[in-house]
C-alpha positions as CSV (number, residue, x, y, z in Angstrom):
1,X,-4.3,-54.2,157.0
2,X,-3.0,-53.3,153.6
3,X,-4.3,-54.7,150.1
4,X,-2.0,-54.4,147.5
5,X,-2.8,-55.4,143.7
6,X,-0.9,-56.7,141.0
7,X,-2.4,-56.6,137.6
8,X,-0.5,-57.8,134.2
9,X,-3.5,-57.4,131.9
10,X,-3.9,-61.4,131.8
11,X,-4.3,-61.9,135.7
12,X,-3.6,-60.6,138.8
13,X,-4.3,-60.5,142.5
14,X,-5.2,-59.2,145.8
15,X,-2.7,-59.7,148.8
16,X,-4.1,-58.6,152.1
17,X,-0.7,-57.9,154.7
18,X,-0.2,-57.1,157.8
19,X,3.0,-56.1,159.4
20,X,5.3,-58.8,157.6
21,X,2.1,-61.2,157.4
22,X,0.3,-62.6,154.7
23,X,-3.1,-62.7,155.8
24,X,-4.8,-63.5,152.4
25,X,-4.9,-63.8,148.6
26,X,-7.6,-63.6,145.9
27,X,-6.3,-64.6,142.2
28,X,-8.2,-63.5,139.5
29,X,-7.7,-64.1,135.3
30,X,-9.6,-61.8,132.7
31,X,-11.8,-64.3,130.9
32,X,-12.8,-61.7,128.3
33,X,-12.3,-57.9,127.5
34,X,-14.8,-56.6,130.8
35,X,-14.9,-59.6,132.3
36,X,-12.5,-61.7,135.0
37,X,-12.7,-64.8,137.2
38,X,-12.2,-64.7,140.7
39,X,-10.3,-68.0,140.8
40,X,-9.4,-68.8,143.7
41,X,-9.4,-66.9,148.2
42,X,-7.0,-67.9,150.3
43,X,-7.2,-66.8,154.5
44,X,-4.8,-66.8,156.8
45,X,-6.5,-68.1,160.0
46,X,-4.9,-65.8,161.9
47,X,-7.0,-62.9,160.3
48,X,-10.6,-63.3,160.7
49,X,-13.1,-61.2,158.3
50,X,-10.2,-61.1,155.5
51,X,-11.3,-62.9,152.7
52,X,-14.3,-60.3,153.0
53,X,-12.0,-57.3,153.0
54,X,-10.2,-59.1,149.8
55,X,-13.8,-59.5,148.2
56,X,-14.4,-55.6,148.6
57,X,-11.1,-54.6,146.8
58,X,-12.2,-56.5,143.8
59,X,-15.7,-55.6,143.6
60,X,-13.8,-51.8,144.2
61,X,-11.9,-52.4,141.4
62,X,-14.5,-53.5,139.2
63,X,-16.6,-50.7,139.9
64,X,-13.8,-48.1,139.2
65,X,-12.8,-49.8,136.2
66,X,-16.2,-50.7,135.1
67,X,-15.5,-54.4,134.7
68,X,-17.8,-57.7,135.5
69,X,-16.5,-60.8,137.7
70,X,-17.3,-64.6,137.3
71,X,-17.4,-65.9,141.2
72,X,-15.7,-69.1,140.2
73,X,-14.2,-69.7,143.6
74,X,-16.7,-71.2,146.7
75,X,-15.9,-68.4,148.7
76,X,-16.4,-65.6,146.0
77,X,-19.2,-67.5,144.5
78,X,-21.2,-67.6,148.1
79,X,-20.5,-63.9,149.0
80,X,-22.2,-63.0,145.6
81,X,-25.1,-64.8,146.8
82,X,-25.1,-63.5,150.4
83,X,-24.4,-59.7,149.4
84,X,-27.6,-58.3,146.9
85,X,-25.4,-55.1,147.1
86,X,-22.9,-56.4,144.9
87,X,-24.7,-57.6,141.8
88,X,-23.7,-54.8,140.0
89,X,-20.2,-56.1,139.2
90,X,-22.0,-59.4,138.3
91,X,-21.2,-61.2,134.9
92,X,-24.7,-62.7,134.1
């Protein structure tokens, strides 16, 4: 499965494909300079586990770029409070 990004410097997203699928997207918006929302986590059925595998790309991402998230979405939101490891990219 591949995750590909798209950033504009307002918003952006994670699309998770597979062969000429679409298994999932996470939408983001930057809510202040270091900081964006994860907005909203869409799965394709089809693909178990990929909503998870979309969460890791943007927790990657904040890490490399040394950015916070906002869990806004009900998916994102209960990861962050399943997964301790995580906190780091936490916006308190």
């Amino acid at each position: 499965m591949e995750i590909l990004h798209h950033d504009d410097g307002k918003k952006g997203h994670f699309k998770a494909i597979e062969g000429d699928k679409e298994a999932g997207i996470m939408t983001y918006t930057y809510a202040t300079p270091g900081i964006f929302t994860i907005e909203h986590t869409i799965g394709n059925p089809e693909f178990k586990g990929v909503g998870l595998k979309l969460l890791d790309r943007a927790v990657a991402f904040a890490r490399e770029k040394n950015l916070k998230i906002i869990p806004q979405c009900p998916f994102a939101h209960k990861m962050f409070e399943r997964k301790p490891e995580i906190h780091d990219v936490l916006a308190s």
